[in-house]
C-alpha positions as CSV (number, residue, x, y, z in Angstrom):
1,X,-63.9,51.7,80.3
2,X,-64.3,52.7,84.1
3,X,-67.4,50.6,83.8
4,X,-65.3,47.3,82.6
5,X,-62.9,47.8,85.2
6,X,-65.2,48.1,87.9
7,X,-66.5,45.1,87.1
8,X,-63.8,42.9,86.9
9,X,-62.2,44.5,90.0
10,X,-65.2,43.1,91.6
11,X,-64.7,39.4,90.1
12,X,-60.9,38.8,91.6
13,X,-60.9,36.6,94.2
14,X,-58.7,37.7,97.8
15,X,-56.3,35.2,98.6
16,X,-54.9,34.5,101.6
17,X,-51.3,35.1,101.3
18,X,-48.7,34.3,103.8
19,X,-46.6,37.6,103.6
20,X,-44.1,37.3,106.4
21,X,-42.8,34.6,109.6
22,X,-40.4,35.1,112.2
23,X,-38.9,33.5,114.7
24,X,-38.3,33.6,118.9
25,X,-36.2,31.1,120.9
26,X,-35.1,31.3,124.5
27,X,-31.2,31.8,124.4
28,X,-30.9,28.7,127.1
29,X,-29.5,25.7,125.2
30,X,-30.3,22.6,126.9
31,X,-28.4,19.6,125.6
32,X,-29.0,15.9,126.2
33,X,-26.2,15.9,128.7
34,X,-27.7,18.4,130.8
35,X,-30.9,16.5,131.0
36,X,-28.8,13.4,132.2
37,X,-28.1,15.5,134.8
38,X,-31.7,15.9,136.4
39,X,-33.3,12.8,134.7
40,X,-31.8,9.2,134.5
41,X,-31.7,9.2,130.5
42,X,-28.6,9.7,128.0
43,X,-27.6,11.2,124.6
44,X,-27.5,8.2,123.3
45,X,-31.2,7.3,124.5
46,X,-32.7,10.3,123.7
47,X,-31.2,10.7,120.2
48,X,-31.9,7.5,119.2
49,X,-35.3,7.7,120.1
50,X,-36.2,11.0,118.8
51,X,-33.3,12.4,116.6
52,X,-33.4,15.5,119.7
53,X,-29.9,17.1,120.6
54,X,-31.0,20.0,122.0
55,X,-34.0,22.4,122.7
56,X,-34.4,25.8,124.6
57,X,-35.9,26.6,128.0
58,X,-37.3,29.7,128.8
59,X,-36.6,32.5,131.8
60,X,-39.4,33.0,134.0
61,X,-40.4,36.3,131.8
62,X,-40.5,34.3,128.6
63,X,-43.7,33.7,127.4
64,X,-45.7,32.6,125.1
65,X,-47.4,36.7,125.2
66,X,-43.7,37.4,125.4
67,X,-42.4,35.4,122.4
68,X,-45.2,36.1,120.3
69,X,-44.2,39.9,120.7
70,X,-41.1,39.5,120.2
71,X,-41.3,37.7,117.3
72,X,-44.4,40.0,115.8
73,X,-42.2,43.0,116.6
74,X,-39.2,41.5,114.2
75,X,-41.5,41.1,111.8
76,X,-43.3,44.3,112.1
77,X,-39.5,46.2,111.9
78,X,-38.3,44.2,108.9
79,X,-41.6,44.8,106.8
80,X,-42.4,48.5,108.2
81,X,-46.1,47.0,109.4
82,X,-48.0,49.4,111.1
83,X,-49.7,48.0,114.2
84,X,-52.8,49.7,112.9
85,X,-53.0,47.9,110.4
86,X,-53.5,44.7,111.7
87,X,-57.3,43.6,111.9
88,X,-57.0,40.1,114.2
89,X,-54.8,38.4,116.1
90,X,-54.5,35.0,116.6
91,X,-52.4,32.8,119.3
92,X,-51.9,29.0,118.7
93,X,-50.7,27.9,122.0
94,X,-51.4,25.5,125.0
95,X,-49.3,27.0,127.3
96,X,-51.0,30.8,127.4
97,X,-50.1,33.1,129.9
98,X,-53.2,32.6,132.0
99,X,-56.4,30.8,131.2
100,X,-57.7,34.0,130.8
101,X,-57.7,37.0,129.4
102,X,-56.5,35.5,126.1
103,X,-52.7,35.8,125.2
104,X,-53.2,36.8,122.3
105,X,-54.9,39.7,124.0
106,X,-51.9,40.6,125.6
107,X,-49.6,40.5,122.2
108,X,-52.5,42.9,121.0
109,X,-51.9,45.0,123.6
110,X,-48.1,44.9,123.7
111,X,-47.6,45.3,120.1
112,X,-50.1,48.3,120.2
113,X,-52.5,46.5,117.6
114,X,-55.6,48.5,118.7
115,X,-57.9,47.5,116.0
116,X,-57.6,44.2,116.1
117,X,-59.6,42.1,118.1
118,X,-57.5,39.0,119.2
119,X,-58.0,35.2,121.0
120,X,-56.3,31.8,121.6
121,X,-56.7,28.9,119.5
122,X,-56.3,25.5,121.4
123,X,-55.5,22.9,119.0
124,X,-52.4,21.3,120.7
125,X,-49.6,20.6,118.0
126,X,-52.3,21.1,115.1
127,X,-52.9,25.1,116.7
128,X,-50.3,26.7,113.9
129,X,-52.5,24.9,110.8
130,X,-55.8,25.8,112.5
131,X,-54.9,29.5,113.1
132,X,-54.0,29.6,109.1
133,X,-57.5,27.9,108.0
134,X,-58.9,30.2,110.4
135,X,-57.1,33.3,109.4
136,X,-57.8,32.1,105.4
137,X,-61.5,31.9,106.1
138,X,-61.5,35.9,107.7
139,X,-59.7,36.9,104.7
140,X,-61.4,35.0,101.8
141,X,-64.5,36.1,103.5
142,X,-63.4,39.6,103.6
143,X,-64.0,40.1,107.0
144,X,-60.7,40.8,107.7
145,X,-57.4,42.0,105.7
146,X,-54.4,41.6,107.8
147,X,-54.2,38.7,110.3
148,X,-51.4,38.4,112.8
149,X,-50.8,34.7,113.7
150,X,-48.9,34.0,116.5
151,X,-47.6,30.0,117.7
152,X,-45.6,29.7,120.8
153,X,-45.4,27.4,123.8
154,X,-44.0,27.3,127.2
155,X,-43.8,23.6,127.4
156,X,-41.2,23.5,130.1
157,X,-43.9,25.0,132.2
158,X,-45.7,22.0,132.3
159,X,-43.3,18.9,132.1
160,X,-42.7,16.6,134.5
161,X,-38.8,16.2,134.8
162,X,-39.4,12.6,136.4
163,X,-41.0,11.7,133.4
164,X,-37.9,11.0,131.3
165,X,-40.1,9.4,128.3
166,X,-41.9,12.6,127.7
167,X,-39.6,15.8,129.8
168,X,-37.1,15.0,126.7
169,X,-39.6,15.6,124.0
170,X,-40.3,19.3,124.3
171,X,-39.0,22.6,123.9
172,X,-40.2,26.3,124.2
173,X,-39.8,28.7,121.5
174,X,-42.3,31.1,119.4
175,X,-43.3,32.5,116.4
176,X,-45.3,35.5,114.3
177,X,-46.9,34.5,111.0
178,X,-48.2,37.9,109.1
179,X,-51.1,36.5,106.8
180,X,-52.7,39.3,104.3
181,X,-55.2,39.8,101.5
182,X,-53.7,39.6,98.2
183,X,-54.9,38.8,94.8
184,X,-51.6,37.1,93.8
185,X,-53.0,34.1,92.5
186,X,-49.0,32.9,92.7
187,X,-48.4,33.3,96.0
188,X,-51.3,32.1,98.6
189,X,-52.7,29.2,101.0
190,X,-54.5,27.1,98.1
191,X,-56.2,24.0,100.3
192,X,-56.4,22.4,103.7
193,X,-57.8,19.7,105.0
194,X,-58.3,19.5,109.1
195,X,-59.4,16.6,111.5
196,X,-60.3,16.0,115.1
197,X,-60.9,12.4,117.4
198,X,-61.6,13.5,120.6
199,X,-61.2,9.8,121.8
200,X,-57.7,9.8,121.7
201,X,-57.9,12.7,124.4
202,X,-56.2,10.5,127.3
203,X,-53.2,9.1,124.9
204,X,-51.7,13.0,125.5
205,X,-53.2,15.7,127.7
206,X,-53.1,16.9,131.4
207,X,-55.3,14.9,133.7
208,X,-55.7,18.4,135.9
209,X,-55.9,21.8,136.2
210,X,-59.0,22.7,134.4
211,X,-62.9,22.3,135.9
212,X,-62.9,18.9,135.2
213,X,-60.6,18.9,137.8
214,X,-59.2,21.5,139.6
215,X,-56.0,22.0,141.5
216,X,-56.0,20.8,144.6
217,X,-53.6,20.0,147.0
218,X,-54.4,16.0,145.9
219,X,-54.0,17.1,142.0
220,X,-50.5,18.4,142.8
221,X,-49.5,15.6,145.1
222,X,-50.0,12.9,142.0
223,X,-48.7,15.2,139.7
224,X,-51.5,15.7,137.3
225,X,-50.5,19.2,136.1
226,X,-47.8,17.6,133.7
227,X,-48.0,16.4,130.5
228,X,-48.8,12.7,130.4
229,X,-48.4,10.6,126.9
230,X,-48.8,7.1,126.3
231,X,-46.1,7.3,123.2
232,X,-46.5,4.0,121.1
233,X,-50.2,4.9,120.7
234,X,-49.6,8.6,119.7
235,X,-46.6,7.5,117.3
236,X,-48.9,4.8,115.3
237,X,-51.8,7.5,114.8
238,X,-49.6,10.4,113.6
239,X,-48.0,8.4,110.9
240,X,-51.0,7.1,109.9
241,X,-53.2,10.7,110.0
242,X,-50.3,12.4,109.0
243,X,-49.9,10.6,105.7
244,X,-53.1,10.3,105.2
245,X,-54.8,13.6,105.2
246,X,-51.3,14.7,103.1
247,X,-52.4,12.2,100.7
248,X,-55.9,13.6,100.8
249,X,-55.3,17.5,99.6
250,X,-52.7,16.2,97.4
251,X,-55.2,14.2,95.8
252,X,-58.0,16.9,95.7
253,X,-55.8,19.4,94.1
254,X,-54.7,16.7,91.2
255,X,-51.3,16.8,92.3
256,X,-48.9,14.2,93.9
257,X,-45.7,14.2,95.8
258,X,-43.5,14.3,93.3
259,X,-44.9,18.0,92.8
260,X,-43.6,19.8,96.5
261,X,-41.0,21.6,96.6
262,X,-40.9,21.2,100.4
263,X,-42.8,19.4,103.2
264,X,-43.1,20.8,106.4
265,X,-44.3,18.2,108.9
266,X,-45.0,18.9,112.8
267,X,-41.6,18.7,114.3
268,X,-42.4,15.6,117.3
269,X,-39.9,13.1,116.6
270,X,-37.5,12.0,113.9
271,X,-38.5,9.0,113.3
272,X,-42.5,10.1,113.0
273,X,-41.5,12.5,110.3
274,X,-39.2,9.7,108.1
275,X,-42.1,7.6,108.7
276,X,-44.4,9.9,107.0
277,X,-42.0,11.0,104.6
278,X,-41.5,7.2,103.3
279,X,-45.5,7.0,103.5
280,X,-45.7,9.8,100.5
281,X,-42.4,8.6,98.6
282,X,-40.8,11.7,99.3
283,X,-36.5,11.9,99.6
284,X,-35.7,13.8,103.0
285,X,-33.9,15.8,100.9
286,X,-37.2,17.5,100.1
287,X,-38.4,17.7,104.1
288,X,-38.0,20.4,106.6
289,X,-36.1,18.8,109.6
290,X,-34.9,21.1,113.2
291,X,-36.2,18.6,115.5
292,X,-32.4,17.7,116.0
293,X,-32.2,21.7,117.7
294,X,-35.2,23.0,118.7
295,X,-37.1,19.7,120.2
296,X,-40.9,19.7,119.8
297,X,-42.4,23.2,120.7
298,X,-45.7,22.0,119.9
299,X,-47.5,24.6,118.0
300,X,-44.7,26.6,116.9
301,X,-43.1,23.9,115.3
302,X,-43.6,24.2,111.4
303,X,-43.4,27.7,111.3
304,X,-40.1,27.7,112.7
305,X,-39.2,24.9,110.4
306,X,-40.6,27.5,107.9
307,X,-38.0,30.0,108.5
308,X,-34.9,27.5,109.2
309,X,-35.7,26.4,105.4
310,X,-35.7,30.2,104.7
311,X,-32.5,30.5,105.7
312,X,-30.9,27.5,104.8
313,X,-32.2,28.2,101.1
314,X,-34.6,25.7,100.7
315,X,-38.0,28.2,100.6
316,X,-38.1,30.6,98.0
317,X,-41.1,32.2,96.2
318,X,-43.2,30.4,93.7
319,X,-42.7,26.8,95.3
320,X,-44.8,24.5,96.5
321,X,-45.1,23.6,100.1
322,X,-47.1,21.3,101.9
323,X,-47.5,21.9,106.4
324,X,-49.0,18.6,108.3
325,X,-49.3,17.9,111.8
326,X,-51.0,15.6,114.5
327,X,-51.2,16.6,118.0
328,X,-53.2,16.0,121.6
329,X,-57.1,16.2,121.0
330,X,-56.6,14.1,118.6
331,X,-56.1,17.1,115.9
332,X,-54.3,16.8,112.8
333,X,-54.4,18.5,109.3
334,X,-52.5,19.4,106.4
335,X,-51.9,22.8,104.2
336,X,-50.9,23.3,101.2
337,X,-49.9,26.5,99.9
338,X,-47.5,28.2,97.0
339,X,-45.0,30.4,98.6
């Protein structure tokens, strides 16, 4: 008998299974009106353009180390998580603390993680569903057990409020995803699939800044440490992607639409996510939506839509969810997983 069971403890499978998410916002609101006031824009222009009311703006100490700890910290309080216990960190971020060491060095650090080796992932608005394929493949592998994923951005760090097409887009705000080996076959990431097009690099990036081109007092003068976007280009290739690669692990996992429970898409712009939403047949009933709050925080986006839908009632265990996202590089990707 200790032989049998031996043996078929050695057949199960580890699963990555998404245990835990919470949440970090700055508490500064700012509303449409108060952009009016440092930007020639409106209410009415912005909403109608993006379906944005509001997003936060960090304080000078806010961070994305700083909201990743936060956030980790909740998490670690709620679920009585030993920072021992953690074997990697991961932060998802553009917008990191320095451009080196590694935030996610610094959450390590602060959190008091001291096994767990920790860096950034740079995927842009794709970061969060990167640092989940990546944390799934150290798990499934068995090279790691508990993974700490962290998403947050400091995008009002590097907007350029004469901009008014693209200032009114973001919002800062983090996140701590606590992603663990389980051999619940009922609860865990099931399939991904994950793109990149570096040719689309100059529709959205920052022209300077990095050793390409460094800052310089001529950089600075023509504003290149700001966020440009050419936003007609961006919009057409994220619905299309977007739908696309949904379509795709949909497809490979003999399911359709008809079967989520919930979609989660990358939180950019209202009209992008009904877009993609019609493009898959699915009711918006059925779609995760804070854009209207929260703005686009970039890589922190769908898991803060995660744990709106938490709230509100709309996540619950045993459903099935499905994460996309398109975002500067071009990256894109989609995830599906059973809750």
């Amino acid at each position: 008998m200790v032989k049998f069971r031996l043996r078929y403890a050695m057949t199960l499978r580890m699963r990555a299974c998404i245990h835990a998410i919470r949440d970090y916002f700055p508490a500064k609101v700012v509303t449409n009106e108060d952009m009016s006031k440092f930007v020639e824009t409106s209410d009415e222009w912005i909403r109608d353009r993006t379906g944005i009311r509001e997003r936060r703006m960090s304080e000078v100490h806010e961070t994305p180390a700083f909201m990743g700890t936060a956030a980790a910290k909740k998490l670690f309080e709620d679920r009585k998580i030993d920072p021992m216990s953690i074997d990697l960190i991961l932060c998802a971020t553009i917008t990191a603390d320095y451009h080196f060491p590694a935030s996610a060095c610094l959450i390590q650090s602060a959190l008091g993680c001291n096994r767990a080796f920790a860096y950034d992932i740079n995927a842009a608005c794709s970061g969060y569903l990167y640092g989940l394929e990546t944390a799934r493949a150290f798990i499934e592998s068995g090279l790691a057990k508990r993974v700490l994923l962290v998403a947050a951005e400091k995008m009002s760090s590097i907007l350029d409020y004469q901009d008014r097409a693209t200032c009114i887009i973001f919002g800062d705000g983090g996140s701590a995803t606590l992603i663990e080996a389980a051999q619940d076959e009922e609860s865990y990431i099931i399939d991904g699939a994950y793109r990149s097009d570096g040719s689309g690099r100059e529709f959205l990036f920052m022209p300077s800044g990095g050793s390409l081109n460094p800052p310089s007092e001529e950089t600075v003068k023509r504003r290149e440490h700001f966020v440009k976007q050419e936003g007609k280009s961006v919009f057409k290739r994220a619905v299309q992607e977007m739908a696309a690669i949904c379509e795709e692990v949909l497809k490979r996992n003999n399911l359709s639409a008809e079967d989520l429970d919930l979609f989660v898409p990358h939180q950019a712009n209202l009209r992008i996510i009904e877009s993609c939403a019609d493009r898959l047949g699915l009711p918006l009933e059925k779609v995760a939506i804070n854009i209207d709050r929260y703005a686009n925080t970039t890589s922190a986006t769908i898991p803060t839509a995660l744990v709106d839908a938490q709230r509100a009632g709309k996540l619950r265990k045993g459903q099935l969810v499905l994460l996309a996202s398109f975002g500067a590089g071009f990256t894109w990707g989609a995830t599906l997983l059973r809750i």
